[in-house]
PDB file of N, CA, C and O in Angstrom:
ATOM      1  N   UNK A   1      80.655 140.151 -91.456  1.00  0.00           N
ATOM      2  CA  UNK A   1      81.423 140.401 -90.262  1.00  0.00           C
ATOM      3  C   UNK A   1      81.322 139.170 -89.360  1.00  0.00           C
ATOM      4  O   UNK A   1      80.201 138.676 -89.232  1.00  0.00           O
ATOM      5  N   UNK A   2      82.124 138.738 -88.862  1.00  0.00           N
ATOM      6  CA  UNK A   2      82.486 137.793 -88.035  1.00  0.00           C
ATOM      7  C   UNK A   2      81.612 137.733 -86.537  1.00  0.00           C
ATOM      8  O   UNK A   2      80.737 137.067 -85.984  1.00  0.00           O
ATOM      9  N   UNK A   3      82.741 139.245 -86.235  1.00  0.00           N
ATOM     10  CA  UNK A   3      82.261 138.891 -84.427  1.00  0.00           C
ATOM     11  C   UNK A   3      81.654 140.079 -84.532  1.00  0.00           C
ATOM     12  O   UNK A   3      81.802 141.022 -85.310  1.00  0.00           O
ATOM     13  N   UNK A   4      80.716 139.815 -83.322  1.00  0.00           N
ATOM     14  CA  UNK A   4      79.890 140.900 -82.656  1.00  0.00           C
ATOM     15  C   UNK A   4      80.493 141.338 -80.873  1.00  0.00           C
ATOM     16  O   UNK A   4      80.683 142.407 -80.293  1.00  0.00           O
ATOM     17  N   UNK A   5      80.620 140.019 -80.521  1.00  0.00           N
ATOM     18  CA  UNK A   5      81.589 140.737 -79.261  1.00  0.00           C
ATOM     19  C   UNK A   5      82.865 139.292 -78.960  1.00  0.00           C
ATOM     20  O   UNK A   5      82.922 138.163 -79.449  1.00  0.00           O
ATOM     21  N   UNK A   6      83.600 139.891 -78.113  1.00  0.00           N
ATOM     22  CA  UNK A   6      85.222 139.001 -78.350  1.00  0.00           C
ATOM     23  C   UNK A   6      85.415 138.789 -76.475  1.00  0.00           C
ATOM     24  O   UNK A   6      85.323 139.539 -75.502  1.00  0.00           O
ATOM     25  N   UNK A   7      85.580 138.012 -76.596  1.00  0.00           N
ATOM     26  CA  UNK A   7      85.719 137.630 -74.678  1.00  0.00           C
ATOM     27  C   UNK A   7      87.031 136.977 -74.497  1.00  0.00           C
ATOM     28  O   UNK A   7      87.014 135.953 -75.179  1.00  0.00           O
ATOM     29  N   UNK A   8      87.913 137.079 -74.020  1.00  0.00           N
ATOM     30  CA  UNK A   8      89.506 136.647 -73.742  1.00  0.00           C
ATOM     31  C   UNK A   8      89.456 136.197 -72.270  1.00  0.00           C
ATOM     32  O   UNK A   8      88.781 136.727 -71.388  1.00  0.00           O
ATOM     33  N   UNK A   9      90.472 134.881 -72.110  1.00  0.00           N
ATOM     34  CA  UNK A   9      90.695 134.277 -71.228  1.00  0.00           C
ATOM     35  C   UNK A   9      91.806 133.496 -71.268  1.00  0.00           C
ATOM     36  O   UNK A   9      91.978 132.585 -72.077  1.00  0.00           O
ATOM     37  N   UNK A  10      92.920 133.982 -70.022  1.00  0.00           N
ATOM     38  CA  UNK A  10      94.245 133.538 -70.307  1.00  0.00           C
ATOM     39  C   UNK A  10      94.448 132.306 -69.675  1.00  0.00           C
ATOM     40  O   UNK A  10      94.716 132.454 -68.482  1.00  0.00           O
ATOM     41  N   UNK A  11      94.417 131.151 -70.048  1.00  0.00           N
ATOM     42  CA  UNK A  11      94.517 129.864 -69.684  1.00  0.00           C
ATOM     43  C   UNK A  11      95.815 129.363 -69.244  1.00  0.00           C
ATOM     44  O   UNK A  11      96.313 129.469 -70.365  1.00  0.00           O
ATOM     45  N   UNK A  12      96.704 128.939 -68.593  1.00  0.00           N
ATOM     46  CA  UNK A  12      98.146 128.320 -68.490  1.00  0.00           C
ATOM     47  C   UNK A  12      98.107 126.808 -69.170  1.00  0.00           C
ATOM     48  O   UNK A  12      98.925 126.487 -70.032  1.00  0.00           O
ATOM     49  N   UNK A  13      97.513 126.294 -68.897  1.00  0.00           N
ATOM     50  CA  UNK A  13      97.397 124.712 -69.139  1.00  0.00           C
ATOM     51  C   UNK A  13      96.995 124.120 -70.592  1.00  0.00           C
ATOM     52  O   UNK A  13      96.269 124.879 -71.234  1.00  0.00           O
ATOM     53  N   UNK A  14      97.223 123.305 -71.014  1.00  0.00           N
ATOM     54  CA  UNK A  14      95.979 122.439 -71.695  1.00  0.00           C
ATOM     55  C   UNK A  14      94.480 121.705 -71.048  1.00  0.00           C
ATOM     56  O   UNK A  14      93.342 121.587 -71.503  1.00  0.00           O
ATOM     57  N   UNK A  15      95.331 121.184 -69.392  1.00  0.00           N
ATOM     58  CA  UNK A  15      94.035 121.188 -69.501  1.00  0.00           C
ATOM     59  C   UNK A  15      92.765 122.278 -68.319  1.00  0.00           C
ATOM     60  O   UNK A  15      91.725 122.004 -67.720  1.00  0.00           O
ATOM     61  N   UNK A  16      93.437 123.274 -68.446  1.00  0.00           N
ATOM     62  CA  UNK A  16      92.705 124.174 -68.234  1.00  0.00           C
ATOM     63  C   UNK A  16      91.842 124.898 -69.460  1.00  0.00           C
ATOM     64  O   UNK A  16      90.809 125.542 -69.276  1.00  0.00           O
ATOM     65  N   UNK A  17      92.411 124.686 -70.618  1.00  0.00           N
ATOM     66  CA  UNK A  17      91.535 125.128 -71.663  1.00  0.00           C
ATOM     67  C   UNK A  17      90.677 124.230 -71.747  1.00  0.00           C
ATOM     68  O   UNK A  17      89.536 124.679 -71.858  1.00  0.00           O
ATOM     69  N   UNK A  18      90.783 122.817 -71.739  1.00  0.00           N
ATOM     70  CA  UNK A  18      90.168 121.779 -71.840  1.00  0.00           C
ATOM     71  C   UNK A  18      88.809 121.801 -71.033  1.00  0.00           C
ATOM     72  O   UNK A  18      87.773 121.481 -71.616  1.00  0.00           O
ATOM     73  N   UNK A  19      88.788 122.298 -69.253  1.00  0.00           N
ATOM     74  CA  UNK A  19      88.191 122.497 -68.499  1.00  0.00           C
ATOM     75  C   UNK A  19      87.037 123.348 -68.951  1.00  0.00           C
ATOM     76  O   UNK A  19      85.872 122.964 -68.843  1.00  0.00           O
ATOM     77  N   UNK A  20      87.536 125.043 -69.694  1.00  0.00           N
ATOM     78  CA  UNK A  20      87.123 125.765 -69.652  1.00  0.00           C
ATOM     79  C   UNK A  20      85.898 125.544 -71.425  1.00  0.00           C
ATOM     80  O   UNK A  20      84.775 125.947 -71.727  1.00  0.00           O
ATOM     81  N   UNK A  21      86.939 124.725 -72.116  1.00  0.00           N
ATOM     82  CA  UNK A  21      86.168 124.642 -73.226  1.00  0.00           C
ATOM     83  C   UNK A  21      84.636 123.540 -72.946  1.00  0.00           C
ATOM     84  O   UNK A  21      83.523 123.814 -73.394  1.00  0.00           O
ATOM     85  N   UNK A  22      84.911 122.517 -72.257  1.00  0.00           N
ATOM     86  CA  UNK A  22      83.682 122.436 -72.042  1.00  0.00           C
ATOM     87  C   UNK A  22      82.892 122.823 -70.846  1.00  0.00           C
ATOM     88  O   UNK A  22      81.916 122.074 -70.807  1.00  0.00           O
ATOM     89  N   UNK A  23      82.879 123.595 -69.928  1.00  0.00           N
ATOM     90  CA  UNK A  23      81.991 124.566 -69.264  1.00  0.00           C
ATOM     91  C   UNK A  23      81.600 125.269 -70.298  1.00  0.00           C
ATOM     92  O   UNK A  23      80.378 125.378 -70.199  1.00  0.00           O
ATOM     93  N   UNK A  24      82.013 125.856 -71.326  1.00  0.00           N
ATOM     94  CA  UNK A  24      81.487 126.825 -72.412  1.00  0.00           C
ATOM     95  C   UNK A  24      80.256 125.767 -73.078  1.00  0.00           C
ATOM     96  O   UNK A  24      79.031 125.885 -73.080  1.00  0.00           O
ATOM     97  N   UNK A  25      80.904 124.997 -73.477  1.00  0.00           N
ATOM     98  CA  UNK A  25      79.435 123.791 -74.336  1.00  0.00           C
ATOM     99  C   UNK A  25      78.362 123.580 -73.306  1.00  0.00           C
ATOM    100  O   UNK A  25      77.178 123.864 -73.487  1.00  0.00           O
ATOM    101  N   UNK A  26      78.823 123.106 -72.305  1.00  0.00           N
ATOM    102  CA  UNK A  26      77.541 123.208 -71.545  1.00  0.00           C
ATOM    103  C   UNK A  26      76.160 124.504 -70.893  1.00  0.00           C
ATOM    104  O   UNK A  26      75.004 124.560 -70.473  1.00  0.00           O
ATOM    105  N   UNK A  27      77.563 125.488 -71.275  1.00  0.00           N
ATOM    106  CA  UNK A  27      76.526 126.749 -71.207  1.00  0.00           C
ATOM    107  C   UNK A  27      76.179 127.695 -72.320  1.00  0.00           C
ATOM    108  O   UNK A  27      75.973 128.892 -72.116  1.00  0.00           O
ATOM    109  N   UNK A  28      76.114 127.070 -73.624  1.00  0.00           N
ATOM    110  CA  UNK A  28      76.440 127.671 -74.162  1.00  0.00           C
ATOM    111  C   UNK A  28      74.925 128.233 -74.824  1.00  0.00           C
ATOM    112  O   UNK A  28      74.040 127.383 -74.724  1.00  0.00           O
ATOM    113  N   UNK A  29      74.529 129.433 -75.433  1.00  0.00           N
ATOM    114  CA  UNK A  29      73.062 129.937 -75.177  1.00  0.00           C
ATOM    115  C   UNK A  29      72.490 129.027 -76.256  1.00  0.00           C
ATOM    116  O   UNK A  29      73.216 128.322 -76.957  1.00  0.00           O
ATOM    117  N   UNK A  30      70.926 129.073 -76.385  1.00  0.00           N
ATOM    118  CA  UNK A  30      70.064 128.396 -76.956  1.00  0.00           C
ATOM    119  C   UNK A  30      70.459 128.501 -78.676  1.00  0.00           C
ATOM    120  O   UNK A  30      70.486 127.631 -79.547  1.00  0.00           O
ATOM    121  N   UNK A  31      70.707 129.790 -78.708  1.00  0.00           N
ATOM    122  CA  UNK A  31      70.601 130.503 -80.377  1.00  0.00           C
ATOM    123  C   UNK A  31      71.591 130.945 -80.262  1.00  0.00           C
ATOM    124  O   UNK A  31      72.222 131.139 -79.223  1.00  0.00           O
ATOM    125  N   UNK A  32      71.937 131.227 -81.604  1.00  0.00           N
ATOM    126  CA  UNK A  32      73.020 132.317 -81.729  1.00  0.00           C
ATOM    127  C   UNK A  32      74.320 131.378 -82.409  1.00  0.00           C
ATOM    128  O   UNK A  32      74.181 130.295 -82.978  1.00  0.00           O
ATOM    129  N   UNK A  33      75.629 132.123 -82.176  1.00  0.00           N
ATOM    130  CA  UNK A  33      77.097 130.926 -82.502  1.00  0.00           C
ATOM    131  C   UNK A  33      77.798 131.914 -81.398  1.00  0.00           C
ATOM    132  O   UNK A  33      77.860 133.107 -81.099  1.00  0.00           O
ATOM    133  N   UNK A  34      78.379 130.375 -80.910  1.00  0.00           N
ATOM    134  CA  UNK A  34      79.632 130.774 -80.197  1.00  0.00           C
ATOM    135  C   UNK A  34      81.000 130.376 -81.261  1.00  0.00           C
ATOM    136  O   UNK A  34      80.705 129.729 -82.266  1.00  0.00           O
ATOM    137  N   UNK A  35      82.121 130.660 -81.105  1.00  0.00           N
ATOM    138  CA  UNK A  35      83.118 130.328 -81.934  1.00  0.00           C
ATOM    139  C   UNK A  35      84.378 130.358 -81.061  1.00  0.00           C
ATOM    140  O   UNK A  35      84.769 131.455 -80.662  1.00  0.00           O
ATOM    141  N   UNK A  36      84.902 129.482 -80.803  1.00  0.00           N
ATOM    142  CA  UNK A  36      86.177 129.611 -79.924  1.00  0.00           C
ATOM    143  C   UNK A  36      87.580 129.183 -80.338  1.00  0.00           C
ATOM    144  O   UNK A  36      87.779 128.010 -80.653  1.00  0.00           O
ATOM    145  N   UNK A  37      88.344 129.885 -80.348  1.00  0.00           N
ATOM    146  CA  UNK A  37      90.229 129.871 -80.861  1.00  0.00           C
ATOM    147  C   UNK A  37      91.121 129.944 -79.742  1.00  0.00           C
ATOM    148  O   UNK A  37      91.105 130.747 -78.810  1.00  0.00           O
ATOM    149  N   UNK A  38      92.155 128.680 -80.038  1.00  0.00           N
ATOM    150  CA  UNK A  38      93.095 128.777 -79.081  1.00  0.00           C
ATOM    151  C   UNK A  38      94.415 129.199 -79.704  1.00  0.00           C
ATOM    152  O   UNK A  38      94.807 128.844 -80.816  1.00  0.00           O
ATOM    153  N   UNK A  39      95.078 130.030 -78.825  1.00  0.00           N
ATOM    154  CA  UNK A  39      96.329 130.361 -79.438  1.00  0.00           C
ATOM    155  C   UNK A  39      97.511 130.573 -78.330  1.00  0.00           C
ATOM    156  O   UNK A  39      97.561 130.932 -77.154  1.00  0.00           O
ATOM    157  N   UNK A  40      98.396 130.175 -79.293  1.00  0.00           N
ATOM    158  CA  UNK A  40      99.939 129.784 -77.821  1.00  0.00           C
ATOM    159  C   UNK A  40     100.027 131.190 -77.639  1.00  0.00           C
ATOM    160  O   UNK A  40      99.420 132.145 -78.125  1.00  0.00           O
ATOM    161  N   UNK A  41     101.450 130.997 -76.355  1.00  0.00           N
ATOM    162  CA  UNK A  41     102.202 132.450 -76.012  1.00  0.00           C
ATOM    163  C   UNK A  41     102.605 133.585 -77.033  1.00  0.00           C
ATOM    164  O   UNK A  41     102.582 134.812 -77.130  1.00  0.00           O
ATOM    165  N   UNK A  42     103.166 131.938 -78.070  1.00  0.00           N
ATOM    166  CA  UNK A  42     104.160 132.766 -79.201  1.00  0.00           C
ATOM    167  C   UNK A  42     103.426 133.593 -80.206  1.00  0.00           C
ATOM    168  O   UNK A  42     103.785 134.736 -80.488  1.00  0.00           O
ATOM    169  N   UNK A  43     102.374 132.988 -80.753  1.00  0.00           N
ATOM    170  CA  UNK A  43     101.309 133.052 -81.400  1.00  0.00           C
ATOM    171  C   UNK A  43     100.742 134.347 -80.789  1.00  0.00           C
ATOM    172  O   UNK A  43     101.207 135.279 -81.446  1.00  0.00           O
ATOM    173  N   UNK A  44      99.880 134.837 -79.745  1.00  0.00           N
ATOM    174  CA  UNK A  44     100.135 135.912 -79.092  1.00  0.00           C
ATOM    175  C   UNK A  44     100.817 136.953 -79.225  1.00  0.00           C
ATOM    176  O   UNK A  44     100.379 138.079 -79.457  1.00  0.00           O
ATOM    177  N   UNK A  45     102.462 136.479 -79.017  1.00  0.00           N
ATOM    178  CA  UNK A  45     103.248 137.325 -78.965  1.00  0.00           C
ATOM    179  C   UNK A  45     103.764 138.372 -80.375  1.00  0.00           C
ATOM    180  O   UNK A  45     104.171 139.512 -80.603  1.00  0.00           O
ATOM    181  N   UNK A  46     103.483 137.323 -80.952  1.00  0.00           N
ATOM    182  CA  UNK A  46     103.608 137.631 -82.671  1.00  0.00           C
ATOM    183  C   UNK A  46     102.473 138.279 -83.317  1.00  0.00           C
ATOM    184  O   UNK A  46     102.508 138.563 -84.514  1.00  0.00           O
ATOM    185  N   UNK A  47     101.366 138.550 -82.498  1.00  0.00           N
ATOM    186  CA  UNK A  47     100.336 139.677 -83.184  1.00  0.00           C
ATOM    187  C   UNK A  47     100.723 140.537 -83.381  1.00  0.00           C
ATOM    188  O   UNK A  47     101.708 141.024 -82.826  1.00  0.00           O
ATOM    189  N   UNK A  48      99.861 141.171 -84.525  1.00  0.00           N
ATOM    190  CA  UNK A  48     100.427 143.013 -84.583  1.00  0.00           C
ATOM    191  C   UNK A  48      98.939 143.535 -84.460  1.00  0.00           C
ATOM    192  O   UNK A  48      97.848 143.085 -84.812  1.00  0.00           O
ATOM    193  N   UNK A  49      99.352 144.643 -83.828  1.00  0.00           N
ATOM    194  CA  UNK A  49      98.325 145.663 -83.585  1.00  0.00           C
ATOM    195  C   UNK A  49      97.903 146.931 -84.597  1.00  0.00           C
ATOM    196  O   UNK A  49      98.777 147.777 -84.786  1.00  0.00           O
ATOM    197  N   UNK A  50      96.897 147.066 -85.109  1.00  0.00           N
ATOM    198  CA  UNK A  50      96.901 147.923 -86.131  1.00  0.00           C
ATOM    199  C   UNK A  50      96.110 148.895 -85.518  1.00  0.00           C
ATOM    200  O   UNK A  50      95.323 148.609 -84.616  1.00  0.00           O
ATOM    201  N   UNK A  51      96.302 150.273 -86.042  1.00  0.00           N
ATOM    202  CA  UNK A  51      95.161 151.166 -85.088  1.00  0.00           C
ATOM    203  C   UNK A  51      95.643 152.397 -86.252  1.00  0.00           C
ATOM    204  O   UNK A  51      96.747 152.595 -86.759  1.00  0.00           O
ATOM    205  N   UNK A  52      94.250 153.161 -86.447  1.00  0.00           N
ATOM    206  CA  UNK A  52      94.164 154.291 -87.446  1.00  0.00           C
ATOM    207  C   UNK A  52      94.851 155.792 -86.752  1.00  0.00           C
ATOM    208  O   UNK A  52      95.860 155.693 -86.055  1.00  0.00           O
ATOM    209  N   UNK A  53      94.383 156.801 -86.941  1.00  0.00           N
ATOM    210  CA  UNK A  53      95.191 157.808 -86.442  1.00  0.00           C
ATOM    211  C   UNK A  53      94.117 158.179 -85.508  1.00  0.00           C
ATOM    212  O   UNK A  53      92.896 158.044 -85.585  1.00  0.00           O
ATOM    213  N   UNK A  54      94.794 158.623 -84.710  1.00  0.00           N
ATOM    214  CA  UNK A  54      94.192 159.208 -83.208  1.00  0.00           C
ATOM    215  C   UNK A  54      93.271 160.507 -83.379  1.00  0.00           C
ATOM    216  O   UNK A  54      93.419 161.353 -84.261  1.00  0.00           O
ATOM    217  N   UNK A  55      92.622 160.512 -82.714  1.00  0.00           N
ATOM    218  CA  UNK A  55      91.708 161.374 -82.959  1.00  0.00           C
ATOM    219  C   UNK A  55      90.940 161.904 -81.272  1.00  0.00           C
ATOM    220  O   UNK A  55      90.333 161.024 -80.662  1.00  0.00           O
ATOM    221  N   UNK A  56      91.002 162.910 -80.823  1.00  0.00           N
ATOM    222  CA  UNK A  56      90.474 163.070 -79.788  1.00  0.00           C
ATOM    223  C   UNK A  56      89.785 164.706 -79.301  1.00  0.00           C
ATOM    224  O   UNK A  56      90.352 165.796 -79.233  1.00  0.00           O
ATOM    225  N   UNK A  57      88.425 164.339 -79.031  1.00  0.00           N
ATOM    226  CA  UNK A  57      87.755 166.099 -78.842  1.00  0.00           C
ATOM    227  C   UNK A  57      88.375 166.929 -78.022  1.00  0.00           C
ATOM    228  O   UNK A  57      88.558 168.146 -78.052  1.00  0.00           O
ATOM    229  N   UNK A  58      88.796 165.740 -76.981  1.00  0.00           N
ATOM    230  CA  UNK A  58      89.114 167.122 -75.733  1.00  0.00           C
ATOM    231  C   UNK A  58      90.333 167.804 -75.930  1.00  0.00           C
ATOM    232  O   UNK A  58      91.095 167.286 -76.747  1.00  0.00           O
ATOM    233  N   UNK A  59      90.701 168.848 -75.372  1.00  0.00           N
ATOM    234  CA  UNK A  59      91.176 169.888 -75.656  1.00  0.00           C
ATOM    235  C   UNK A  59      92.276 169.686 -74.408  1.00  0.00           C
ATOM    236  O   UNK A  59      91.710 169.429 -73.345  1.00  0.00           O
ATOM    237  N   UNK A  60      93.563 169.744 -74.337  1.00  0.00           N
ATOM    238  CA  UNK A  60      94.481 169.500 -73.535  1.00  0.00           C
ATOM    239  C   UNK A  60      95.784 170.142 -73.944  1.00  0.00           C
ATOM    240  O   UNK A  60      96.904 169.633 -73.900  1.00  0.00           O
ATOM    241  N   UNK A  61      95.308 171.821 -74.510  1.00  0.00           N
ATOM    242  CA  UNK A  61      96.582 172.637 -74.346  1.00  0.00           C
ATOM    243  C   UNK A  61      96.282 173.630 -73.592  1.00  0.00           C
ATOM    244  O   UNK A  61      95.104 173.829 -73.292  1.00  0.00           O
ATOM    245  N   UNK A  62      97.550 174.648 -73.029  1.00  0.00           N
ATOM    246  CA  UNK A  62      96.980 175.743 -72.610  1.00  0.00           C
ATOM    247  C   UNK A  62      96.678 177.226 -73.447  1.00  0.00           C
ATOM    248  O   UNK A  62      96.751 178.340 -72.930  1.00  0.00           O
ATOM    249  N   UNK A  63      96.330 176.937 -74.839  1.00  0.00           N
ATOM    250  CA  UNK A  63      95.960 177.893 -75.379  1.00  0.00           C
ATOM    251  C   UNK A  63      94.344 178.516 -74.831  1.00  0.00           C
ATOM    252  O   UNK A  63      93.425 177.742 -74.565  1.00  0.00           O
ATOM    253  N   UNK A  64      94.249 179.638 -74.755  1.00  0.00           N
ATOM    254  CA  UNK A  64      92.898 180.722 -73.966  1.00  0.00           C
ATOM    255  C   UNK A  64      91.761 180.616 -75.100  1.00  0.00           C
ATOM    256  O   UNK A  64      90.538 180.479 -75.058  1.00  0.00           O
ATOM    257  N   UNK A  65      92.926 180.769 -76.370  1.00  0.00           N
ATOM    258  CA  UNK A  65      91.573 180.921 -77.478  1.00  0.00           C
ATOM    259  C   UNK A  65      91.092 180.018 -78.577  1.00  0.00           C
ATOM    260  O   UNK A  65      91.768 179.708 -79.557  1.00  0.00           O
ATOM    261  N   UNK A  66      89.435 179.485 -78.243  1.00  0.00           N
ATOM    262  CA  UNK A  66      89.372 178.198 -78.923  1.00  0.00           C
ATOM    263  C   UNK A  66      88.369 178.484 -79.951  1.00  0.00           C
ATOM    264  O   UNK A  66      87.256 178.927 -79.666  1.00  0.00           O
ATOM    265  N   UNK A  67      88.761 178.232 -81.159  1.00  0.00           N
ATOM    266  CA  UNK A  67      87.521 178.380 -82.715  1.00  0.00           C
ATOM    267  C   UNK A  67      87.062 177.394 -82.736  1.00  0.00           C
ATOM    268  O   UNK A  67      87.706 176.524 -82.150  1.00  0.00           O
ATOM    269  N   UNK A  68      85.736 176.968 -83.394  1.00  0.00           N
ATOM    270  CA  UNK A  68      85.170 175.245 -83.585  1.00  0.00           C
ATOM    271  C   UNK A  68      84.501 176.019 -84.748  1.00  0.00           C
ATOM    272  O   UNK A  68      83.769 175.428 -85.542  1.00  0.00           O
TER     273      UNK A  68
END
């Protein structure tokens, strides 16, 4: 597995990424990996979102009588 956690930051510029990419090197922790990807608007825009089927406990009809 890749990532353990994912942090997003919407940049306008180049060189605002530029800015931001090295504030990251300079802080970046002792151990561990950081890994950082840049990607345009379009690139962005052109993701797809995948997501399994929904699934949810709570109960949000008005039926009186509930079996479990």
């Amino acid at each position: 597995m890749l990532q353990q956690y994912v942090y997003t930051r919407l940049l306008i510029t180049p060189s605002a990424e530029a800015i931001a990419m090295n504030a990251i090197r300079r802080e970046k922790p002792p151990r561990g990996v950081v890994m950082a990807l840049s990607v345009t608007e379009k690139q962005f825009a052109a993701m797809e979102c995948l997501v399994g089927e929904y699934h949810s406990e709570i109960l949000d009809t008005s039926e009186r009588l509930v079996m479990f």
